[in-house]
N, C-alpha and C positions, 0 to 999 in steps of 0.2 A: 562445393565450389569455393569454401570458405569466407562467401560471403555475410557478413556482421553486420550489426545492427548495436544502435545502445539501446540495453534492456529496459532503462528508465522513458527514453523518448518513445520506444514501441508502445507503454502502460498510459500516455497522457491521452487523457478524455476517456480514459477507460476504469483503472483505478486511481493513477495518480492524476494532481496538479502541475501546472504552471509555475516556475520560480518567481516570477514577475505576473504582477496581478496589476494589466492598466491599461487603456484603448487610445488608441490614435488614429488618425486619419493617415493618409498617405504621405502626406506631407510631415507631417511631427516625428512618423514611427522613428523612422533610422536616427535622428538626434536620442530621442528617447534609448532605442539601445545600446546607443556605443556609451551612453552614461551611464547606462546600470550594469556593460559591463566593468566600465573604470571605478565604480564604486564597488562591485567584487573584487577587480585584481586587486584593487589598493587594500580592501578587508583581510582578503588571504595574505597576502604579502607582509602587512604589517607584521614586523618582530614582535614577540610580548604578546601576542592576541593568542597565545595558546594552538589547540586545533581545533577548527572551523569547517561543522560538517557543511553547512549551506547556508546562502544569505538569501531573504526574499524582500523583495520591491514591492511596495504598494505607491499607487500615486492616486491623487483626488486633489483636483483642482489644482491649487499649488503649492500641496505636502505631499513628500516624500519621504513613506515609513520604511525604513529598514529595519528587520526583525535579523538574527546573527541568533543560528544554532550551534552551540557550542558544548563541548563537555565541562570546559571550566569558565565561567562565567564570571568569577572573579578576578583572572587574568585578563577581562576585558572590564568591569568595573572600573577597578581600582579602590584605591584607599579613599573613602567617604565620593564614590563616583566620578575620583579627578579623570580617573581614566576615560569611562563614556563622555563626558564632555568632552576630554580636547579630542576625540574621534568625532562629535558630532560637530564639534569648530571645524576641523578639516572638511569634512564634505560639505555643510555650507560655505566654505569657501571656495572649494572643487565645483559645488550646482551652480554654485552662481555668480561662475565668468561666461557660463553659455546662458543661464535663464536668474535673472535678479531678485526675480520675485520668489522664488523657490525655497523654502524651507525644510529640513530636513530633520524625520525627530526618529533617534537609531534604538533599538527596542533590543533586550537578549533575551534568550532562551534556554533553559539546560537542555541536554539529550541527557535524558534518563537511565537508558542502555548503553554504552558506547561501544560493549562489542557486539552490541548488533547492527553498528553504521558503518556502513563500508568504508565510505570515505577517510571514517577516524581509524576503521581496521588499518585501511593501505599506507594511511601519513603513520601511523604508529610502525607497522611493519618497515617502512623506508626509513624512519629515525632508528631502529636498531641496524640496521645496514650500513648507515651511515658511523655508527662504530664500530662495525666491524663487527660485529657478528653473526654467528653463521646464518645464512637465507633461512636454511631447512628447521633449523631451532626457531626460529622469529616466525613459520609460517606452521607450525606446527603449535605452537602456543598459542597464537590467533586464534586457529581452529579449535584447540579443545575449548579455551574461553565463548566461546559463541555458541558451542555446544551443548555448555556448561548453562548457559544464559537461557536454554529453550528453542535453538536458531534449529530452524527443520533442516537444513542444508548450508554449508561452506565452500566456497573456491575459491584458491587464492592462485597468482601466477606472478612468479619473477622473471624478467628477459634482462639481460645486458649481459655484463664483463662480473659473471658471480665468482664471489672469492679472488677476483682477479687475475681470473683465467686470462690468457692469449685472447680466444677464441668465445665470441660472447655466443651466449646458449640462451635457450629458457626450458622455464622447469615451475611445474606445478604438481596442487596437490587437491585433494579434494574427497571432503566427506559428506554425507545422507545425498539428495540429491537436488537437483538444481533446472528446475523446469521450465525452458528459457521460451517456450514455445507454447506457455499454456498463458493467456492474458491474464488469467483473474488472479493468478499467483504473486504474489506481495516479493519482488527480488530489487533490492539496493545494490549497488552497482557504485565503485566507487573508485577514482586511478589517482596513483604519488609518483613522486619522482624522486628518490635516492642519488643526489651528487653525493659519488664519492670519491677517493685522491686519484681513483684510477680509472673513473669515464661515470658515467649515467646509470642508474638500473631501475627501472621502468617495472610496478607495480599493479595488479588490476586483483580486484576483490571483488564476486559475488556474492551474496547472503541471503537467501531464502528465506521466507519468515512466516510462507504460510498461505492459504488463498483467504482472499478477497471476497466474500459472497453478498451476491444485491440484496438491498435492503427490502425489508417486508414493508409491503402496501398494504393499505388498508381500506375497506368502505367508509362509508356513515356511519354503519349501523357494528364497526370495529368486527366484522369477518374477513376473512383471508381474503382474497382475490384467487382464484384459483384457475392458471392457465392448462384450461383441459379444454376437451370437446363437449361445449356446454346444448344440450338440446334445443332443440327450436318449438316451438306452440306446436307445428304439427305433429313431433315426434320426430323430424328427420336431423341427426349430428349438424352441427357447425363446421365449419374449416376448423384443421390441426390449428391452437394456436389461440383459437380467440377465448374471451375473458368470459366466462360463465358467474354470470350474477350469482347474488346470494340466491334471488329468487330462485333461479335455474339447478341451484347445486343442493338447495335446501334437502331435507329428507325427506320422501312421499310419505305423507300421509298414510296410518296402517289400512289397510279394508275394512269392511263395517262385515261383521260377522253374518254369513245368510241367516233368515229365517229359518229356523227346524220346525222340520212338519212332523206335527204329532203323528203317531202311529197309531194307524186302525183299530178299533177296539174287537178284542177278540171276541168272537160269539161263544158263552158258556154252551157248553155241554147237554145235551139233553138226558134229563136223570132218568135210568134204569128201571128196565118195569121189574112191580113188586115179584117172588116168585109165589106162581100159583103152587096149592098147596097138591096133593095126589090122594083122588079119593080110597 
């Protein structure tokens, strides 16, 4: 039917987070959002800030942490930190014409990979588009770098006026595979936007990276948890499903070896009469 979904919003509560980490009543939330989405657009936006996979929110009380994951990190610094100050001057001056009391203190972060971020895949693929060069070269170099990197799967897709055709198309490409319908799978999901002299062309990167697998529980006494059919006292299974104690899973005890019973003592022989001699 063609109906989509973002692959990152189907994973939250499941394997991913929340970009914004904070609670409000009914009355605060919607002020709260429209602010952290103005202090996003305003981070991405900014000239000089490099590319900027994601920005997260924390609020407590009345600080406002912004953490900024980026590949270059000292294109947001600056020279002896001029840089992060006057970004963290501007949003305390942005929090607080709606809330005074509000403090904001702006944190960076590298991305250690960057071709395994989509988002930095997509903004890098739409910066070579934007000089012109070929889609199919820009989206083919992505790929093998991601590849290259350990990435279990890549897809990338171009739509608009490619090469500056008439007639805008889309056109993808896509290597290992890309498991969009299995939750515990680890897929980054990331979209750009290419202005170029001759219209829009519209970017989407998937990146597979792998699955997800729950974390091992443990007792008191550090044994597995083992979700089997754990026996009951009397001998009869439990429901599919439930948690079988250590007790329950332990190994039975060996047998205690029967008693061997001696064996009957054989009755000796009765000895032979002498032979008589023959007169």
């Amino acid at each position: 039917m063609g109906q989509k979904i973002h692959p990152v919003g189907l994973r939250v509560g499941v394997i991913r987070g929340f970009d914004s980490h904070w609670f409000f009543t009914k009355k605060g939330y919607p002020a709260a959002l429209l602010q952290d989405e103005r202090i996003r657009k305003y981070i991405k936006g900014r000239s000089g800030l490099g590319n900027v996979s994601r920005v997260e929110i924390e609020r407590a009380a009345n600080r406002i942490k912004v953490t900024i994951y980026t590949a270059r990190p000292g294109a947001i610094i600056g020279r002896g930190g001029k840089g992060i100050d006057e970004l963290t001057d501007t949003l305390n001056r942005m929090v607080r014409k709606t809330e005074p009391t509000n403090v904001v203190q702006v944190n960076v972060s590298e991305v250690r990979q960057p071709e395994l971020d989509a988002q930095l895949v997509a903004e890098n693929i739409c910066q070579q588009l934007e000089r012109r060069i070929s889609h199919r070269r820009a989206m083919r170099q992505a790929m093998t770098r991601a590849m290259r990197m350990n990435g279990r799967g890549i897809k990338v897709q171009v739509s608009g006026r490619l090469g500056g055709s008439e007639i805008a198309r889309r056109e993808g490409d896509k290597v290992g595979k890309i498991p969009l319908h299995t939750l515990r799978a680890d897929i980054d999901f990331g979209v750009a936007t290419a202005h170029t002299v001759y219209g829009s062309v519209g970017c989407k990167v998937w990146i597979y990276k792998g699955e997800v697998l729950p974390e091992r529980r443990y007792t008191n006494d550090d044994r597995l948890i083992d979700r089997r059919r754990a026996p009951r006292e009397d001998g009869a299974p439990e429901a599919f499903g439930a948690i079988a104690t250590p007790a329950a899973v332990a190994p039975k005890p060996a047998a205690e070896p029967e008693a061997q019973i001696a064996p009957a003592p054989v009755a000796e022989a009765a000895p032979a009469p002498a032979p008589t001699e023959k007169p």
